[in-house]
C-alpha positions as semicolon CSV with decimal commas, in nm:
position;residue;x (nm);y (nm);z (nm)
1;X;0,753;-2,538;-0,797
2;X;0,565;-2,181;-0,843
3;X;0,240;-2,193;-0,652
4;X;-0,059;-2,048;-0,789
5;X;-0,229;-1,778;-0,499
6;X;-0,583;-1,869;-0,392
7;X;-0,627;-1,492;-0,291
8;X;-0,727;-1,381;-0,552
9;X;0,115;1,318;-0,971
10;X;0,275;1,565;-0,975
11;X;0,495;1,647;-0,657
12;X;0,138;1,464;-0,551
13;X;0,282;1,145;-0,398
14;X;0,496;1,265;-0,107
15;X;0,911;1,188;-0,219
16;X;0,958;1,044;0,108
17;X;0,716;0,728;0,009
18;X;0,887;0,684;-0,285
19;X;1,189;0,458;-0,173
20;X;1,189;0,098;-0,036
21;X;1,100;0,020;0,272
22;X;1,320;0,060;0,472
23;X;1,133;0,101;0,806
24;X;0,936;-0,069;1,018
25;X;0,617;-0,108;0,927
26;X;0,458;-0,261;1,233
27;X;0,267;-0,118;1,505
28;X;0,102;0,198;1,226
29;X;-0,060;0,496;1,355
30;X;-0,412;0,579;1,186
31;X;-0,446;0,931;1,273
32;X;-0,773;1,017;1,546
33;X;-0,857;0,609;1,510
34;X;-0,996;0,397;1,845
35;X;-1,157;0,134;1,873
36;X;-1,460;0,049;1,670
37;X;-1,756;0,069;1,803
38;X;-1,990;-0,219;1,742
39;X;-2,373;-0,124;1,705
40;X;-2,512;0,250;1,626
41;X;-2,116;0,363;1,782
42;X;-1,942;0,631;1,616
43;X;-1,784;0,433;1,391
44;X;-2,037;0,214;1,249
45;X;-2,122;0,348;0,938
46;X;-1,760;0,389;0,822
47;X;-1,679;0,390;0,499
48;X;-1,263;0,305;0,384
49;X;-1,123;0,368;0,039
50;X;-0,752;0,425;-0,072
51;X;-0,699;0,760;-0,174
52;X;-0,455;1,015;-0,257
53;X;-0,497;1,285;0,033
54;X;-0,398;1,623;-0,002
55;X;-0,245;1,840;0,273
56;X;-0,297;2,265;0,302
57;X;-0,146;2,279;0,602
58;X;0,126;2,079;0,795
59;X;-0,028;1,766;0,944
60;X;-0,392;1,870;0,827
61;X;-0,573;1,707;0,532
62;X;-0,854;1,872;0,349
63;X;-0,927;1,679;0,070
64;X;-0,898;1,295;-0,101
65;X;-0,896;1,174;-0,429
66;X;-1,066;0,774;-0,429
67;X;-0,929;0,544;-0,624
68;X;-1,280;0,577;-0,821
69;X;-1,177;0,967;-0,889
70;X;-1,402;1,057;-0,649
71;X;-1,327;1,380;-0,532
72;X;-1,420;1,408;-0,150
73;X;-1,414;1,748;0,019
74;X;-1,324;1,718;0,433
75;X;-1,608;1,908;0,615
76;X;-1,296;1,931;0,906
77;X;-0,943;1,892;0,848
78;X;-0,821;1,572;0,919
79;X;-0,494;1,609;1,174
80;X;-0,245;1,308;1,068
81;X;0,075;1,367;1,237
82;X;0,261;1,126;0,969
83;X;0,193;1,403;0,705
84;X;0,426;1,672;0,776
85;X;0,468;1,844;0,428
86;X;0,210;2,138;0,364
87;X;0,062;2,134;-0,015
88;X;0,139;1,776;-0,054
89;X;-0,043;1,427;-0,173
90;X;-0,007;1,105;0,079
91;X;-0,122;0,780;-0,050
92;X;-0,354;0,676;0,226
93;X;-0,664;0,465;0,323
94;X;-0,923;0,714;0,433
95;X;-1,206;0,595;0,700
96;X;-1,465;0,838;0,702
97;X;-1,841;0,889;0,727
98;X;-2,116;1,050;0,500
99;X;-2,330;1,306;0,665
100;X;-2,620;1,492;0,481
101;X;-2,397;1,484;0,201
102;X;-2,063;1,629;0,391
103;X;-1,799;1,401;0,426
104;X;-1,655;1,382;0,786
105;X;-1,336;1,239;0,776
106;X;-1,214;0,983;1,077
107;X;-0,886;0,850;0,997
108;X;-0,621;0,775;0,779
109;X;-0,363;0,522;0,770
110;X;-0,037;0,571;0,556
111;X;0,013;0,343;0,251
112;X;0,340;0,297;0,147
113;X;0,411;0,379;-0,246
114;X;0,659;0,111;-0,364
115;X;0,885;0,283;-0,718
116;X;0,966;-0,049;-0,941
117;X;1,319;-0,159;-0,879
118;X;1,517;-0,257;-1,191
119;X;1,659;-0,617;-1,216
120;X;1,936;-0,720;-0,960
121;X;2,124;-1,045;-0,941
122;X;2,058;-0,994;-0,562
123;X;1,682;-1,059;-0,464
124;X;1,592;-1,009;-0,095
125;X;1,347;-1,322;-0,062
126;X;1,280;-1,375;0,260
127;X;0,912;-1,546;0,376
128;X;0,629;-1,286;0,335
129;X;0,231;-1,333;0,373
130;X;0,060;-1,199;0,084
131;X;-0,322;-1,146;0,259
132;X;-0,479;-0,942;-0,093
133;X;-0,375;-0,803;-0,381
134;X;-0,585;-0,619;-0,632
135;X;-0,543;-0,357;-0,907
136;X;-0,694;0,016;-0,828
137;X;-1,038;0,128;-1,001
138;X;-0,814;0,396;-1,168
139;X;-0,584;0,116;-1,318
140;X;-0,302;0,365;-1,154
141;X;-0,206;0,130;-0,854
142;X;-0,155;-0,268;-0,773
143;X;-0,263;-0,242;-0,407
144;X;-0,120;-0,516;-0,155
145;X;-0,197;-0,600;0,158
146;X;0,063;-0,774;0,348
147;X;0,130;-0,923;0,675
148;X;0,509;-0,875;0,835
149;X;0,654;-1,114;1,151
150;X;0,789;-0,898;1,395
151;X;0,909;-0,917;1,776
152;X;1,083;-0,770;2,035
153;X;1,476;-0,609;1,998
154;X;1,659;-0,497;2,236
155;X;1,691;-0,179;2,029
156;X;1,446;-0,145;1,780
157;X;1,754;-0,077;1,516
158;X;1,620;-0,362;1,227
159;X;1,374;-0,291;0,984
160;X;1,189;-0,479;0,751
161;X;1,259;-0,394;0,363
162;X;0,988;-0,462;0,151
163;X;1,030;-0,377;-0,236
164;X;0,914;-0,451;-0,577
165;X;1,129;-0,575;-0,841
166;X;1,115;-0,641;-1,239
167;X;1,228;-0,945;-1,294
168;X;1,236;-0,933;-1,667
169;X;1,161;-0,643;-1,958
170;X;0,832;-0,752;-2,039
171;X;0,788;-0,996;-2,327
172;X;0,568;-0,836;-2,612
173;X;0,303;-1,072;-2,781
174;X;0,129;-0,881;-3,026
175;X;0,033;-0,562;-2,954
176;X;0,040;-0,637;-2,548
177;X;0,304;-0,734;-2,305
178;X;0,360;-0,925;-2,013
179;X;0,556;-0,777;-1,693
180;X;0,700;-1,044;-1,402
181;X;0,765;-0,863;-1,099
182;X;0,862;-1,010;-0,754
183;X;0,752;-0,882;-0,418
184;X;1,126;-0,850;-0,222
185;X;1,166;-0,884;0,139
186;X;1,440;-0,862;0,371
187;X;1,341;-0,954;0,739
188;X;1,694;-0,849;0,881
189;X;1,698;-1,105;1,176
190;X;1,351;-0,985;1,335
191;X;1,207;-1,201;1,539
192;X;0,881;-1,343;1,422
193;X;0,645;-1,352;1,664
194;X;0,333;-1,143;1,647
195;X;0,176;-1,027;1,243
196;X;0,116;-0,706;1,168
197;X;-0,057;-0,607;0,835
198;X;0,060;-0,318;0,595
199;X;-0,056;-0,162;0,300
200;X;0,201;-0,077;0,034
201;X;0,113;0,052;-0,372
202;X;0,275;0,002;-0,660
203;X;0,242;0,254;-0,956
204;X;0,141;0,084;-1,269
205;X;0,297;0,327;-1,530
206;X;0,356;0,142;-1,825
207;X;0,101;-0,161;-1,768
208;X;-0,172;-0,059;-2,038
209;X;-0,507;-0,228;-2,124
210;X;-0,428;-0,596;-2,249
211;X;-0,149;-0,658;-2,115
212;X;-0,049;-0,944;-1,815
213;X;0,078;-0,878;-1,462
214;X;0,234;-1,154;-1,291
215;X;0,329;-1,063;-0,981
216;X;0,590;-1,309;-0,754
217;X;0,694;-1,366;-0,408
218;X;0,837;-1,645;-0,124
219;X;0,541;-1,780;0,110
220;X;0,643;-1,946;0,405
221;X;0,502;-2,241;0,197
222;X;0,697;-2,161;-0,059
223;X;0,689;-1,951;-0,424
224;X;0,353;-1,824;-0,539
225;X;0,230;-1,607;-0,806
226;X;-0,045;-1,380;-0,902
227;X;-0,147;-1,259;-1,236
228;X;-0,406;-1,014;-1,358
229;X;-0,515;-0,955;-1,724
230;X;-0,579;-0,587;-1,791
């Protein structure tokens, strides 16, 4: 039985994203990000939004694009040593602050962009905590927030795979149609001891107003779903 979840570009988006996961996601690096500060701290007044930051030089963003289609202008580059390509577009979540109308940028942490798989006969199901799941402002992005079980290897060498898959063409009613996808995982015998939450994105191309995403994937309670009406 199928659960029902409670929880309710150009050569923009760097290549590199654009391929399963096949890496570990646990233990990510927000660029220039401590601990926050609880009170009147330095980070207090943060503001976080998922973006698609833009590069000028090699490790240095300058600018974001919100979700929204806010453009926000960096008064300071913002060094991220994940984004190594100069003149490129990251999907990220941006922390940053607003000062007398400048935009000071703090951090970013990497969001991993997630192309649609076609329909296998092999589906990598494997337990996976779905924390949130919502569709972007823009209607460009389903963005999910997942939690991975991880522990310590005596080398390091397996990586979680993490993918998105169409389960079906979509079925047309009327003039609107319905997609199934499932959220794939492959835990590759990691040992599952300590959570560690990711952010991954999935483009939504073809999904056009009226039509029905139901997204899929194995709880360690078993099958759920998710569906949005657009």
């Amino acid at each position: 039985m199928i659960k029902k979840s409670r929880k309710g570009v150009r050569r923009a988006i760097k290549k590199g994203a654009l391929a399963v996961l096949g890496l570990c996601l646990c233990g990510l690096t927000a660029c220039n990000y401590d601990a926050y500060e609880a009170g009147e701290g330095q980070l207090s007044m943060l503001v976080s939004e998922f973006v698609e930051a833009q590069t000028k030089e090699s490790k240095q963003f300058v600018k974001a694009t919100t979700d929204a289609n806010n453009l926000l202008i960096f008064s300071e580059p913002l060094h991220c040593s994940w984004a190594i390509t100069p003149d490129s577009t990251y999907r990220a979540v941006l922390f940053y602050k607003k000062e007398n109308n400048y935009i000071k940028p703090i951090a970013a942490e990497k969001v991993y962009v997630l192309p649609l798989k076609a329909y296998s006969e092999s589906i990598d199901k494997d337990p996976i905590r779905l924390e949130s799941a919502w569709v972007s402002a823009s209607k460009s992005y389903l963005n999910i927030r997942i939690a991975l079980l991880s522990g310590k290897q005596e080398k390091d060498l397996n990586k979680h795979e993490v993918g998105v898959m169409e389960l079906n063409k979509p079925l047309i009613n009327g003039k609107h149609k319905h997609f199934t996808w499932q959220l794939t995982h492959r835990q590759n015998n990691i040992p599952q001891f300590v959570s560690s939450s990711v952010f991954v994105s999935v483009p939504l191309h073809d999904v056009h107003l009226g039509d029905t995403l139901t997204l899929q994937w194995n709880d360690y309670k078993g099958a759920m779903l998710k569906q949005w009406v657009f």
